[in-house]
Structures are given as structure tokens and as C-alpha cells.
C-alpha positions in Angstrom: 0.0 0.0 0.0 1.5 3.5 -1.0 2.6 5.5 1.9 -0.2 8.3 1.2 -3.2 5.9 0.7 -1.8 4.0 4.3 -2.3 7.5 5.8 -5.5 8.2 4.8 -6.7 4.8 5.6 -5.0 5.4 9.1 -6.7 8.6 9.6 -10.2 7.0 8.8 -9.2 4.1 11.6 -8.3 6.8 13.9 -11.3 9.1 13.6 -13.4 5.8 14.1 -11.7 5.1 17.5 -11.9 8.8 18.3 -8.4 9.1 18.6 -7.4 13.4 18.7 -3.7 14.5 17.6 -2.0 17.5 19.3 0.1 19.7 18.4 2.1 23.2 18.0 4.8 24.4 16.2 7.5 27.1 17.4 9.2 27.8 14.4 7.7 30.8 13.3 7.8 30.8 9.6 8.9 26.9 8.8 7.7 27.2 5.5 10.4 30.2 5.1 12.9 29.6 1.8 15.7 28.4 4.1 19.4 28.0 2.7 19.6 24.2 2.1 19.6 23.5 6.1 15.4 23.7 7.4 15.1 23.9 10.9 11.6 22.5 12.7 10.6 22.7 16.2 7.7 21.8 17.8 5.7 19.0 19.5 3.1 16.6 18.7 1.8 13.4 20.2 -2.3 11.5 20.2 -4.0 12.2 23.0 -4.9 8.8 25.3 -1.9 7.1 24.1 -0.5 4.9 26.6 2.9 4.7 24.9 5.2 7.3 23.5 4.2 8.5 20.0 6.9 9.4 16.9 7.1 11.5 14.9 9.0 12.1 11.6 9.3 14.3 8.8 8.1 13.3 5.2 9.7 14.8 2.2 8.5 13.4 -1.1 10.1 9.9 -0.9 12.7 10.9 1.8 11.8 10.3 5.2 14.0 12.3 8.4 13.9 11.3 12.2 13.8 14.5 14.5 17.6 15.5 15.0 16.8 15.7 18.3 13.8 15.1 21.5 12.9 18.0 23.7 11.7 18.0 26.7 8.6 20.0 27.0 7.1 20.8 31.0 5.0 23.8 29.4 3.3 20.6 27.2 2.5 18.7 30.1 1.1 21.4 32.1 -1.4 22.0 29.3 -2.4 18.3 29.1 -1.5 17.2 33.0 -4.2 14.0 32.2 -1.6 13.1 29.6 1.8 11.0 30.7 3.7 11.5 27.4 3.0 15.2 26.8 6.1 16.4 28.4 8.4 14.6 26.4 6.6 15.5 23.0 8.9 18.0 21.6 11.0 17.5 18.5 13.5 19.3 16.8 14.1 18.4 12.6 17.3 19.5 11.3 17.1 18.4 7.6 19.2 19.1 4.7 17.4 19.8 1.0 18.1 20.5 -2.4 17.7 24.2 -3.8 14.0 23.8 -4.9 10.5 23.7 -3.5 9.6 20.7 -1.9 6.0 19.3 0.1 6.8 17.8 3.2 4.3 16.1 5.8 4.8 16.1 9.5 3.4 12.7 10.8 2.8 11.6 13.9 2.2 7.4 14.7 1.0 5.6 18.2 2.1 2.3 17.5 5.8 2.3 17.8 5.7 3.6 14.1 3.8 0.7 12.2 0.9 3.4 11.0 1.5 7.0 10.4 -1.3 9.9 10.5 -0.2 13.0 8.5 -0.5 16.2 10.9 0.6 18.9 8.9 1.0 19.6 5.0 3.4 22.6 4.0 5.4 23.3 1.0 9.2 24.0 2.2 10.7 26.0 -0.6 14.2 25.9 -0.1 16.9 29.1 -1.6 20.4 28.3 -2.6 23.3 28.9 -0.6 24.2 32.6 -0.5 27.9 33.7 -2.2 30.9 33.8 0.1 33.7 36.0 -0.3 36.0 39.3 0.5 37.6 42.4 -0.6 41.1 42.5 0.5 41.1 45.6 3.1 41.8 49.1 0.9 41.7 52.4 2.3 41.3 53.7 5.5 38.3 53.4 7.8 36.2 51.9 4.9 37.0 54.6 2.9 39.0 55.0 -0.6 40.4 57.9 -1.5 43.5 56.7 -3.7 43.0 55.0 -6.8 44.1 51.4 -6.5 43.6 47.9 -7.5 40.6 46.0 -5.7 41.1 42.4 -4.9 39.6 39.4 -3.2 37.9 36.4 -3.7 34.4 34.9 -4.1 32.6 31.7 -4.9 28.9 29.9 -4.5 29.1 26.4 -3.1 26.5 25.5 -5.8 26.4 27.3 -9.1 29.6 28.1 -11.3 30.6 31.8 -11.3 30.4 33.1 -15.1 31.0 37.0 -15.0 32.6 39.3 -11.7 32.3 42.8 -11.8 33.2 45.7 -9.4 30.7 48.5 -8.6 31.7 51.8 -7.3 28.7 53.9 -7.0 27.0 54.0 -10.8 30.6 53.1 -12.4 31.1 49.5 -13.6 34.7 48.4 -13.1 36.2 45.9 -15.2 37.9 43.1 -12.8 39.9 39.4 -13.8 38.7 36.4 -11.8 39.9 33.1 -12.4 42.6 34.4 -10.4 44.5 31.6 -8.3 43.8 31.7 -4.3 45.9 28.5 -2.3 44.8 30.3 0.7 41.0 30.0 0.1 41.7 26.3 -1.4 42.8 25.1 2.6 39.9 27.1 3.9 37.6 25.5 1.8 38.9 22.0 0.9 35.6 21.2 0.2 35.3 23.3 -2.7 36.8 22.3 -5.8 36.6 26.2 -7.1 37.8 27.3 -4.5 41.4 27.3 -5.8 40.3 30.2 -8.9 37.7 32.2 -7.0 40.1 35.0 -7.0 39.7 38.2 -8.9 41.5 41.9 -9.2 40.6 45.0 -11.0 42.0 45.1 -14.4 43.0 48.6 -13.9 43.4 51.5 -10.7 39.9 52.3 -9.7 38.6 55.8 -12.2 37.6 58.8 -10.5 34.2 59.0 -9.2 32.6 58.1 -5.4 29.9 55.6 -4.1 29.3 52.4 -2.7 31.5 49.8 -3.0 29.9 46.3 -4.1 30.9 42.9 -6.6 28.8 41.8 -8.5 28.6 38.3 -9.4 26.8 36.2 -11.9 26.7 32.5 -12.1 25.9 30.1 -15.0 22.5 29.3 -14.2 21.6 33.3 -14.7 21.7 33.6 -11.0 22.7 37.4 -9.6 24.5 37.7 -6.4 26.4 41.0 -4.5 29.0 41.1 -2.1 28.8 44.4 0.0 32.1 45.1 2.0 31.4 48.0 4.1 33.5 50.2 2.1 33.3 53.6 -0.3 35.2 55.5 -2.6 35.9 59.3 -3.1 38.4 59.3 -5.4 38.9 63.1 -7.1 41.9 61.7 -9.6 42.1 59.1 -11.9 40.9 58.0 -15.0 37.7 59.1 -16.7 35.0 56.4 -16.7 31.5 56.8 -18.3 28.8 55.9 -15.5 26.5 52.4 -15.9 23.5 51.5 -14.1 23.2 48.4 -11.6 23.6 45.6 -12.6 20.5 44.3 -13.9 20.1 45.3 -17.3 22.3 47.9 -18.6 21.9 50.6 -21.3 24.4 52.2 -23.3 25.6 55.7 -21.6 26.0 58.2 -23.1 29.8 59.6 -23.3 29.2 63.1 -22.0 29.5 64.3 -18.2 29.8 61.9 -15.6 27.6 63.4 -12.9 24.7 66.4 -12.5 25.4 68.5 -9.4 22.2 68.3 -7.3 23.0 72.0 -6.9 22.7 72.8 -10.6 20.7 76.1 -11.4 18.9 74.9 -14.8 17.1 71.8 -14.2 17.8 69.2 -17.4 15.2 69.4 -19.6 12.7 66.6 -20.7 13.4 63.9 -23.0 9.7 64.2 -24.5 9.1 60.7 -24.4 10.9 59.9 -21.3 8.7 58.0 -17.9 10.1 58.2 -14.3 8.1 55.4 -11.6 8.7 55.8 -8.1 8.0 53.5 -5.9 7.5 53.5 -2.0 8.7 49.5 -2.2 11.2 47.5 -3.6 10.3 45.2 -6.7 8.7 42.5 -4.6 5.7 44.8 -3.3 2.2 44.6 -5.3 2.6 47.9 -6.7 5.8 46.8 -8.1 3.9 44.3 -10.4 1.7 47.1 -11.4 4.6 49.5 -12.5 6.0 46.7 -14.2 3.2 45.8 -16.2 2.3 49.5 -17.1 6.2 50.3 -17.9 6.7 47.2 -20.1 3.4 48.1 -22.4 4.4 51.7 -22.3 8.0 50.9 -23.5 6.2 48.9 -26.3 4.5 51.7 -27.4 7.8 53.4 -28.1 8.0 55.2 -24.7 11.6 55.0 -22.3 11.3 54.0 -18.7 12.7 54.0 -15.5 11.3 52.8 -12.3 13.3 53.5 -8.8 13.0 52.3 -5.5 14.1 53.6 -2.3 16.3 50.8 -2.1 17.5 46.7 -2.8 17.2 47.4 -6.9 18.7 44.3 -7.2 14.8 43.3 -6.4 13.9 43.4 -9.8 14.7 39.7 -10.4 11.1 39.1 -9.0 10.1 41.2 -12.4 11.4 38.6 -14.9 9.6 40.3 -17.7 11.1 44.0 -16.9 12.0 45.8 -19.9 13.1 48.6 -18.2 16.2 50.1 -16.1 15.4 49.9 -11.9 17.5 52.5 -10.1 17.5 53.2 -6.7 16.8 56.6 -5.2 20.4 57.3 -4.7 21.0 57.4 -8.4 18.2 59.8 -9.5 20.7 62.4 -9.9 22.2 60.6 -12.9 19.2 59.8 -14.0 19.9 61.3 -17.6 22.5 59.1 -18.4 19.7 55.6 -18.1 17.6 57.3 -21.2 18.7 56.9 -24.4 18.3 60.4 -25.4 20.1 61.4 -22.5 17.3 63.8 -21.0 15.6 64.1 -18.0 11.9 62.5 -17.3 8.8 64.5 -18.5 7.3 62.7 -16.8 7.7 61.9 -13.3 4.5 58.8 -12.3 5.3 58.7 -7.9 2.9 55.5 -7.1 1.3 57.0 -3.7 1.8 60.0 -1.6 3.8 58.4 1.1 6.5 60.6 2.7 9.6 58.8 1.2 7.7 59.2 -2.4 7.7 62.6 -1.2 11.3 63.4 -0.2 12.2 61.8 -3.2 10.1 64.6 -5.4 11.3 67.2 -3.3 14.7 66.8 -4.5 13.9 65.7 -8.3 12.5 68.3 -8.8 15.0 70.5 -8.5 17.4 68.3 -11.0 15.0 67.7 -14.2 12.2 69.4 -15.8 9.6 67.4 -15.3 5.6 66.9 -14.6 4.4 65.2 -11.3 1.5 62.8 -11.8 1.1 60.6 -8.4 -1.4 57.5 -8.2 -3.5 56.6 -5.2 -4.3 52.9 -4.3 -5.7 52.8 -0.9 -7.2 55.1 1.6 -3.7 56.6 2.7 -5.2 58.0 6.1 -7.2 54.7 7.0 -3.6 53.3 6.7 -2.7 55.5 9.2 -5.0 55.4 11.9 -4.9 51.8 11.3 -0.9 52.1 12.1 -1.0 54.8 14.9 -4.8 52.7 16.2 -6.2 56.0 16.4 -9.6 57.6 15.3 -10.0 60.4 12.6 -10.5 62.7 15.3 -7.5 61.6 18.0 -5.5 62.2 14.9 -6.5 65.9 14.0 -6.0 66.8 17.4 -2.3 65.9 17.6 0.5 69.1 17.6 2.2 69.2 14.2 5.4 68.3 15.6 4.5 65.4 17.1 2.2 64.0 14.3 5.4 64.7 12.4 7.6 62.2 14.3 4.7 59.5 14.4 4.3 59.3 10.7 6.9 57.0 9.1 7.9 57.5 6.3 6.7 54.3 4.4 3.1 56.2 5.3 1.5 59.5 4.5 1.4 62.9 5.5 -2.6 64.0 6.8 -1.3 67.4 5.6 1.8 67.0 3.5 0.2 64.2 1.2 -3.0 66.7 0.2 -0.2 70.0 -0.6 1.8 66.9 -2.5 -1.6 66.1 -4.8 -2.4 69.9 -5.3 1.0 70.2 -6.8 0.1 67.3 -9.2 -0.5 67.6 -12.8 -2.7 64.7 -12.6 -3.3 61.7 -10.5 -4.2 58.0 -11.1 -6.4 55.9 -9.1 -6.8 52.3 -8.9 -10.6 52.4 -8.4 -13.1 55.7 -8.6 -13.8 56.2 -5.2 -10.5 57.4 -4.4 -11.1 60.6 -6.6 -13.5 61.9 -3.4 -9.6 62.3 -1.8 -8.7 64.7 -4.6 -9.0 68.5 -4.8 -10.9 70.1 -7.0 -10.8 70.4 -10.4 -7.6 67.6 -10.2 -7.2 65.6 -13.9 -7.6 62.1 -13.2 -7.6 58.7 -14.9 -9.2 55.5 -13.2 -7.4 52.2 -14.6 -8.1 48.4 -12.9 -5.2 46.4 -12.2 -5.1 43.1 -14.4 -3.0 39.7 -14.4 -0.1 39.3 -16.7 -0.4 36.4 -19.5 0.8 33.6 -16.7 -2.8 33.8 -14.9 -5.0 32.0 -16.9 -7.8 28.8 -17.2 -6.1 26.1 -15.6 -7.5 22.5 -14.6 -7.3 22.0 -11.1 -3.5 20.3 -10.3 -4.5 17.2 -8.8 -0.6 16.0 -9.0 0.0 18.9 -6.9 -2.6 18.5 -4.3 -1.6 14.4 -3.6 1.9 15.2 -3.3 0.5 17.9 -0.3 -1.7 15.2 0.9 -5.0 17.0 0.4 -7.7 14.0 -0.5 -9.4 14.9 -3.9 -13.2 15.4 -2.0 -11.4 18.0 0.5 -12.1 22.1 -0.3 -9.1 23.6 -1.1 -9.0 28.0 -0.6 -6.3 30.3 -1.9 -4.8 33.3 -0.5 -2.1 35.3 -1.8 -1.3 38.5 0.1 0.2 39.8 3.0 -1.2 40.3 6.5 -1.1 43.7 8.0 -2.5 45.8 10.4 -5.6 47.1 8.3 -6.5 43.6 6.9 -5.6 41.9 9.8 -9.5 41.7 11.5 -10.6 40.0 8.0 -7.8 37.7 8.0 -8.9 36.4 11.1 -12.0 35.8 9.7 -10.9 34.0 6.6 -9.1 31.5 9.2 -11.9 31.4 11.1 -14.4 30.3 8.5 -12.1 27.5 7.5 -12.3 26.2 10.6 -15.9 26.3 11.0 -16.1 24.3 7.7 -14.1 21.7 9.2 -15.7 21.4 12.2 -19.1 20.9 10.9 -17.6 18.0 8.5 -16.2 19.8 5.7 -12.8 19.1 5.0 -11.3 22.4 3.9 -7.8 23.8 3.2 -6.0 26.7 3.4 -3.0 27.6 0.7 -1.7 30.9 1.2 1.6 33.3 0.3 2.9 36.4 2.0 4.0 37.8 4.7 2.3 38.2 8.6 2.5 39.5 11.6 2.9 38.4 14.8 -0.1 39.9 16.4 -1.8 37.6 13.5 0.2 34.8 14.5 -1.4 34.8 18.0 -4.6 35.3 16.8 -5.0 32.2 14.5 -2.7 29.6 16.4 -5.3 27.6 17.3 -7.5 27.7 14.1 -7.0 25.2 11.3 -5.0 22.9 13.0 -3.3 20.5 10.1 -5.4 22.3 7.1 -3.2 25.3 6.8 -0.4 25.5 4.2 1.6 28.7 4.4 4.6 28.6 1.3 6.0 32.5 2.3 7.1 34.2 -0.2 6.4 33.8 -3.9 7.1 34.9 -7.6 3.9 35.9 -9.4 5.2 35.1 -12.9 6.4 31.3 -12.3 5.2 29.8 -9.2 2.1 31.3 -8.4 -0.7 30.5 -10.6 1.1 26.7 -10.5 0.1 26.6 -6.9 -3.3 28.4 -7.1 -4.3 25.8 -10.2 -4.8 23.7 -6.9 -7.7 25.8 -5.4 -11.5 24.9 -5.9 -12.8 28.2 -4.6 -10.7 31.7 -4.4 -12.2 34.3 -1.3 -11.4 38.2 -0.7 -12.6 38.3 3.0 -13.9 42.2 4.1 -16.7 44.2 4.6 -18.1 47.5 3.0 -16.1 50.5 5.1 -13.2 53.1 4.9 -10.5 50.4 4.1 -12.3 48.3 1.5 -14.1 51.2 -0.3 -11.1 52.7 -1.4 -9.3 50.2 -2.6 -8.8 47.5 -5.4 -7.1 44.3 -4.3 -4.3 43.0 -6.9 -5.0 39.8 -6.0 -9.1 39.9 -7.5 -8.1 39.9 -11.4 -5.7 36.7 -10.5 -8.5 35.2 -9.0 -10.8 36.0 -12.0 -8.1 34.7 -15.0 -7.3 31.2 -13.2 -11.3 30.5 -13.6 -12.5 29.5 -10.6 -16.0 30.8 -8.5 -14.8 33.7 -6.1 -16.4 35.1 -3.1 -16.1 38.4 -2.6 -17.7 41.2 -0.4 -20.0 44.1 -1.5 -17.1 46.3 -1.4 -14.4 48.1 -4.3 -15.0 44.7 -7.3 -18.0 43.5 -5.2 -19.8 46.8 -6.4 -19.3 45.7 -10.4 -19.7 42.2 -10.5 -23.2 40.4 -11.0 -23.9 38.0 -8.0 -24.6 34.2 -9.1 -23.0 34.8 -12.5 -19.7 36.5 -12.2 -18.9 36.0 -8.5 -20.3 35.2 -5.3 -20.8 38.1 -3.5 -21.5 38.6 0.4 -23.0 41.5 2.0 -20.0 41.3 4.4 -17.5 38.3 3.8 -16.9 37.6 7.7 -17.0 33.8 8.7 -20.1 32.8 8.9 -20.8 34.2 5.9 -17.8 33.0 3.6 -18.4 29.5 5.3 -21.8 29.0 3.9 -20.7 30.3 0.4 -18.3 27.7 0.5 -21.1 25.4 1.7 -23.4 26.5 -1.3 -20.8 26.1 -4.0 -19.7 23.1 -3.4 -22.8 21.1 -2.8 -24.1 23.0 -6.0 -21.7 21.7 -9.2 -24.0 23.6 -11.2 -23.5 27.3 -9.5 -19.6 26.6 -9.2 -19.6 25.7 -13.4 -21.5 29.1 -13.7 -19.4 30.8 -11.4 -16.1 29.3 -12.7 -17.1 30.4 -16.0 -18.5 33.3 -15.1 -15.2 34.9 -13.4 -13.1 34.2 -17.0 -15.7 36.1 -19.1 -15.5 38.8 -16.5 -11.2 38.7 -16.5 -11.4 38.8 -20.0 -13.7 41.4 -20.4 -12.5 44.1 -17.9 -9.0 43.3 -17.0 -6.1 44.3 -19.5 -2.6 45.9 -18.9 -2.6 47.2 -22.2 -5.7 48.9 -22.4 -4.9 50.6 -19.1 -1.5 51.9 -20.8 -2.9 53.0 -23.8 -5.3 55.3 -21.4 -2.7 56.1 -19.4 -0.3 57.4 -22.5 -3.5 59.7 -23.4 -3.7 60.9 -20.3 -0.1 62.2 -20.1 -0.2 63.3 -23.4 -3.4 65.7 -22.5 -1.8 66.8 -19.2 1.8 67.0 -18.9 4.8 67.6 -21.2 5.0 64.1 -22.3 4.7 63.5 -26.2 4.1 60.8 -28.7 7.1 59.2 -29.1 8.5 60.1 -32.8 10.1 56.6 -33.4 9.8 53.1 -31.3 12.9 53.1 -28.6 14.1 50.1 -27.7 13.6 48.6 -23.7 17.1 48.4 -21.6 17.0 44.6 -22.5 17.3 44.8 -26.1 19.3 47.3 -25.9 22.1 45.0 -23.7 21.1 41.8 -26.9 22.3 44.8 -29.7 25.8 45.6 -27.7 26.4 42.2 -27.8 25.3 41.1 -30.9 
């Protein structure tokens, strides 16, 4: 009998004899990408066992023993009836290949003959990161004589195929290969160890910034080695700047810097785009920009996105066509178009403060118009941050609502003077134009899903390697958990658990990010029906895993948070084709109920349980419904329609033009140097 049909059969024997499994897990995120090595502590035992239970670790075919048994007095004190709940804790310490992987945690009471699967998770599993050294140069970390940099580097996995040096914006030619006996005997385990050496070809040029190596293997693979160390080196050779080290464009051979002091701002390239983001490139909005830049860039426009920081980000954008700077660079910012002006357009995505900053000194380099786009209620955010009311927060003193407001947040006061400075704004559903003043140009555009969401079958492969019977529910949730979304999280969990407990098996399969605060408040509900995989890359992995859901949910309620915004996730839901339950709120308000969704006056857990309920009992309404969300995806939900309008809308209301001739996107640009 395979192991998977044993287990089920051994659950079904162990619900008849009403036997009850236990258990609680202290790693906080085991489902983390971990670096080969994945650590997992917790207990678990069956309640009324007279002998010890075991546990173990499944992984596909693989099987692991705990590293080691832990002693566990706070167990026993919860379950004083129970002799073996003391000595119930486990530690697994198991090694992995680079890859995703679904592991079970079983537990048996029969000195390990029969095994009962506990919990399903997927364990997705990073590569080792890339070890290595500058030799020490300058003083204090900083260079101020030219010199030749040296060290060594090498990744225990993937062969290293190009090395270069970074300083600041400069890319710095460097020799690897270079021959290291001393890192050979520190590493005898590492055959490349011997060649992972590498030097400068020439003195470092003049110019100043960060010091960093970057490293690419084989396998396409980026990786940076950041020695605390900078340059400020006022002589030596003359070296045209390059951007980071993601996809280059030809600089031009002109000045190397703009003084951020200069009198004349540069003027506009006319068909030139600036995004700004408040994120890096794994945030939601990120997939927005990306989308929007990459049709734009089609359409024969150039652009740029920055973020405040980690460009190197931009790998979870596979399909970016365009340069991502960070906010330190903006003041070379000419030398990453091809016509080597400024942006006439500058496209800030929110009104947070360090969006705002940002302006604040752009503005004073480039000639260029300020459209800024609005995607949630930005003061709901707040008050949801500072857990204060509209009026607690008007009566504050400037000063000190000043230092409360961080700076991934906005201004009450400073965000409405940023929007009247606008030359238009952007809003990710209408209700949002309310927050406008008057007489403000504006454009409304839905989000959409890129090509990879689409129709799939449900992935039954998938779901038996999990261990999720084909009869059980399966719900899936992509998103993070914050503090304004936290209360309908909660209920999400807590309708799942109802389904179960009234005799409807029913999973959970989520992504993102949580806090602790939600952590405590669900770590009791959906014991053993919750699969959390962390962190995930729209493009590739993610309509793979929600291809195993039967029904996707939005959990919510009409209000101040929910009104004003659109959640990215919805048009992913939609494309994939499966029903969706959704609240009366933002989509909720479009949609047709019993045709193109499933639609709840409030989507709290009694409520989304008994949608559930309904669907599934009912093959007919989830056909309809299943069918009904791709007609509505395909209808309403398009990147390039929402770029065309927004190219119209900057040509009506800012300096930007029609591009005279098609320019080329930073990656083709890198296939013609080469070519």
C-alpha cells in the first residue's frame, strides 16, 4: 500500500476510535525559503496514548527522524491528564536540495507501524548565498587613492560566469579566475575554491559611491557582495557611469555626474517616464509598474522605475524591460535614457512621505511633470498604524504627528499640498477621486494579471503530493497580512475552521508575509489544514500553486478600508477560472452575484463558510461561477488597455509626447551591444 493511501486509511481508523492529535509548532515561519539547512521545532503526540508517539518528517520519498527530542514541561502542564505530553517536543534539522519541496509532518501511536499525516506545508528551499572578501583598501572603509581591488568569491553551488566591481553607478572591469591556495585550505571542500580570485584590471577611475561585486553564475543567477566600504576618489581615469547591474543601457559619453546644486534643471526627453515607488520590486505595486512600464516601453515610450532601495529586487520582475534605479542614483538619472534627458514625466505611485522626499529633490534636477497615483485610503492606513480615530489624529500638535508618521506612510497634511502640486493623478478604483482637490485631472485604470494567470485545470498532481484528498475544499490566498487587513484575515481563518468542524474538509494555501499579532490570533484555528509557502514569484510559481484551489475568497466588509481600494489579487482570482467570493465592497460593487462571482453583503466567517457550503454542494453554480469569473477577467481586466489610457492621459496633461520613433527597452538594448 503507498505511503499516502496508508495515511489516509490510518486517519479514517483513527477518527473511528476517536483518537485526537495535538500539536504546536514554534518555528515561526517553517515554511520560510531556508538555505539548504530547514530547521523545525515543535511537539506533537495522540491524545490517550499509553505509549510514546513518533514522529518524523516526510519529504517526497525521503523520510527524516527529529535531530533531536525536547523535553517539554509547558506541554505537560497544558495536558496534566496526559503521561507523554512532556516529552513531545521534536527538533528536525534536515538538509534539502535548492527547490520547492512538500513535506508532511506525521505523527504514529504504534511504535511507528501506521502514520497519521499532521501537517502539510510546501518547504521552498533558496540556494546557498555567495561567500567571499575584498582585501582591506583604504582607510576606515573609505577610498580615497585609486588602487587595484582584490579578493575572492565563490557559490558552493552554481559556477561563477561574470565578476564585476561596482563603485557607486561606475562599472569596473575586474579578472577572476585568479588563483587563491589560501581560500583552497579554507575551503577544501570546494573544488573552485582554488580560482575564485579576482583583481581589478585597472586603478579604480575617479568618481565616489558604494563599494559592491557583482557576481553572476551560470545558471543566470545574480549575487552581491557588499564590504562595508566607499570611494571618493577626485583623480584618476575618466569612466562613463552604468547603471546596476541588472540590465544595462548604453551611456552616453558626455559628463559623468549632474550637481544636485545645478541652477537649470535638465530638460525633458519628450518621451521619457520616471516610476517611483514607496517599495522595492517584490511589493504589489511593483507588479503594477511593471506591467504598465513594459506596455508603455512597447509603445515606443523610455522608462525607468526607482525604488528607495534593494534594486537588485527586480529579479522578482522577470519580464522587466526597463532600467530599476535606486533613489540614490536619481541624480544621474539622464545618463539611463537613451536620449540622455531628464523624465517628462515623473508617475510617484502613492503620496507616502519617502515618495515625497524623493520629489522634493527631483524636482530640482529635471524638468519634469508630477502625476502621483492613489491605491488605498492613505489616512485609514494611518489610523490603522497609529490605532487611532480620525478625530484623536486631527488633534495631535504638528510636531508630534510629524515624528509618528513613518515614512513608508502618509502625511494627513503633507500628502493633500503633494496632490495639489500634481499635474494629474491616477487611481486604482473611482472612489478614491473623493480624496482629490478640485478640479484635479484624473484617470481610473483596474489592475489586471499578466499572461501567466489564466484557465487552468485544477492540479491534482500537486494536491496528492500535499496530501490533500481529492473530495477535500481547497481556498487560496495570496497577500500579505497587515495591520488594516488583519480583523478579516482572522475571519478567513476562522471560516475555515468552521467548515471543518461541521464536516467539511477544507484547506487553506496561502503566500505572504504576517504579523505576529496575527500569528497569535489564529494559532489555534486550522490545525493541520493550513499550508503557508511564504514568499512567492507571481510570474512562475504562483498561478502553479493556485491551479490547486476549488474556490478563491477576498474576505472584508463594505467600510473606509475596503471602499477605497482594489485588491491586486481579484483579477488573478478571475483569470485562473475558478468561483470567487467576494464582499459588496471596491469589485463586489461591479460584478453580478450568481454569475460572475459570489458576492456577500459582508464576507466575515459565517458568511464565507456558507458560500463555500453552497458552491460546493451545488456543481452547477460553481460551473457558472467558474465560468462566469473568465468572461469577466477577460472582459475588464487588460494591462494594455490601461497603458494606452494612461499614455493619453499624459499626453493631455503633462509635457509628455508621442514618441517620434519606437525606442528600444534596456534589455534589447544590452542583446544589440552584444550582438
Amino acid at each position: 500500500m503507498g505511503s499516502a493511501l496508508a495515511s489516509l486509511v490510518w486517519a479514517k481508523i483513527m477518527k473511528l476510535v476517536d483518537l485526537e492529535i495535538v500539536h504546536g509548532l514554534e518555528t515561526p515561519y517553517p515554511l520560510q525559503p531556508s538555505q539548504n539547512y530547514v530547521r523545525l521545532e515543535g511537539w506533537a503526540f495522540i491524545l490517550g496514548q499509553s505509549k510514546p508517539c513518533h514522529v518524523r518528517l516526510r519529504v517526497g520519498s525521503e523520510i527524516f527522524e527529529p535531530s533531536e527530542s525536547v523535553l517539554r514541561p509547558d506541554v505537560g502542564s497544558r495536558f496534566p491528564q496526559e503521561p507523554h505530553a512532556a516529552s513531545s517536543g521534536f527538533v528536525f534539522v534536515c538538509y534539502l536540495p535548492f527547490g520547492n519541496h512538500a513535506g508532511v509532518l506525521e505523527v504514529s501511536g504504534d511504535s511507528s507501524k501506521q502514520w497519521l499525516p499532521v501537517k502539510s506545508m510546501m518547504i521552498p528551499v533558496s540556494s546557498h548565498p555567495l561567500m567571499g572578501q575584498f582585501e582591506a583598501a583604504g582607510v576606515d572603509g573609505l577610498i580615497t587613492e585609486t588602487v587595484r581591488l582584490a579578493g575572492w568569491c565563490l557559490h558552493p553551488e552554481f559556477a561563477i560566469d561574470d565578476v564585476l566591481v561596482l563603485m557607486g553607478n561606475i562599472a569596473v572591469p575586474v579578472d577572476f579566475g585568479l588563483e587563491r591556495p589560501d581560500v583552497a585550505e579554507r575551503f577544501p571542500d570546494q573544488p573552485e575554491a582554488r580560482f575564485a580570485g579576482f583583481m581589478t584590471r585597472e586603478n579604480l577611475p575617479r568618481g565616489s559611491g558604494k563599494v559592491r561585486l557583482r557576481v553572476m553564475t551560470t545558471c543566470g543567477r545574480t549575487y552581491f557582495l557588499d564590504p562595508e566600504l566607499d570611494a571618493d576618489l577626485k583623480q584618476g581615469a575618466y569612466a562613463p557611469p552604468l547603471p546596476p547591474p541588472h540590465m544595462w543601457k548604453v551611456p552616453p559619453a558626455d559628463s559623468l555626474e549632474i550637481s544636485a546644486a545645478a541652477s537649470t534643471p535638465i530638460a525633458a526627453g519628450p518621451a521619457n517616464i520616471l516610476f517611483i515607488l514607496f517599495g522595492d520590486f517584490t511589493s504589489n505595486s511593483a507588479y503594477h509598474v511593471t506591467a504598465l512600464a513594459n506596455a508603455l516601453i512597447e509603445h515606443g515610450y523610455d522608462c525607468v522605475v526607482a525604488v528607495p532601495d534593494h534594486a537588485e529586487t527586480i529579479e522578482a520582475q522577470p519580464t522587466a524591460r526597463f532600467l530599476g534605479i535606486e533613489f540614490s542614483q536619481l541624480s544621474n538619472l539622464c545618463h539611463f535614457y537613451s536620449d540622455g534627458g531628464g523624465p517628462a514625466v515623473t508617475h510617484v505611485w502613492t503620496p507616502r512621505e519617502s515618495v515625497r522626499h524623493c520629489w522634493q529633490d527631483l524636482k530640482t534636477l529635471f524638468a519634469t511633470d508630477l502625476v502621483i497615483h492613489l491605491e488605498d485610503n492613505e489616512q485609514e492606513l494611518l489610523r490603522h498604524h497609529l490605532t487611532m480615530t480620525a478625530g484623536e489624529l486631527a488633534k495631535l500638535p504638528p510636531k508630534e504627528l510629524d515624528a509618528r508618521v513613518p515614512p513608508y506612510l502618509s502625511h494627513p497634511h503633507r500628502s493633500r499640498e503633494f496632490l495639489a502640486e500634481a499635474k494629474g493623478v491616477t487611481t486604482i478604483i473611482e472612489t478614491l477621486v473623493s480624496e482629490l482637490p478640485e478640479g484635479t485631472p484624473r484617470l481610473t485604470f483596474w489592475p489586471a494579471a499578466t499572461d501567466d494567470f489564466k484557465p487552468l485545470d485544477r492540479n491534482e498532481s500537486l494536491r496528492d503530493k500535499l496530501g490533500i484528498p481529492a473530495k477535500d475544499t481547497v481556498i487560496f490566498y495570496h497577500g500579505n497580512v497587515h495591520g488594516a487587513n488583519t480583523a478579516e484575515m482572522v475571519e478567513l481563518y476562522r471560516a475555515i475552521d468552521q467548515l471543518n468542524i461541521s464536516g467539511s474538509p477544507t484547506w487553506l494555501i496561502r503566500t505572504g508575509r504576517e504579523t505576529e499579532e496575527f500569528r497569535q490570533l489564529t494559532k489555534d484555528l486550522i490545525v493541520g489544514h493550513l499550508i503557508n509557502v511564504g514568499f512567492v514569484k507571481r510570474a512562475k510559481d504562483l498561478p502553479i500553486l493556485m491551479s490547486m484551489a476549488d474556490v478563491f475568497v477576498q474576505p472584508g466588509s463594505p467600510g473606509a478600508f475596503n471602499d477605497f481600494r482594489f485588491p491586486s489579487k481579484l483579477p488573478e482570482f478571475f483569470s485562473i477560472g475558478r468561483p470567487v467570493i467576494l464582499p459588496a465592497s471596491n469589485l463586489g460593487k461591479q460584478v453580478e452575484h450568481g454569475r460572475d462571482a459570489f458576492v456577500l453583503d459582508e464576507a466575515n466567517a459565517d458568511a464565507i463558510a456558507e458560500a463555500v457550503k453552497s458552491i460546493r454542494e451545488d456543481p452547477a453554480l460553481s460551473k457558472r461561477l467558474a465560468e462566469g469569473s473568465q468572461r469577466f477577467a477577460a472582459a475588464h481586466f487588460s494591462w494594455q488597455i490601461s497603458a494606452e489610457k494612461l499614455a493619453g492621459f499624459y499626453q493631455r496633461h503633462t509635457r509628455l509626447t508621442s514618441p517620434s520613433a519606437r525606442r528600444r527597452g534596456a534589455m534589447e538594448i544590452v542583446n544589440a551591444m552584444y550582438e
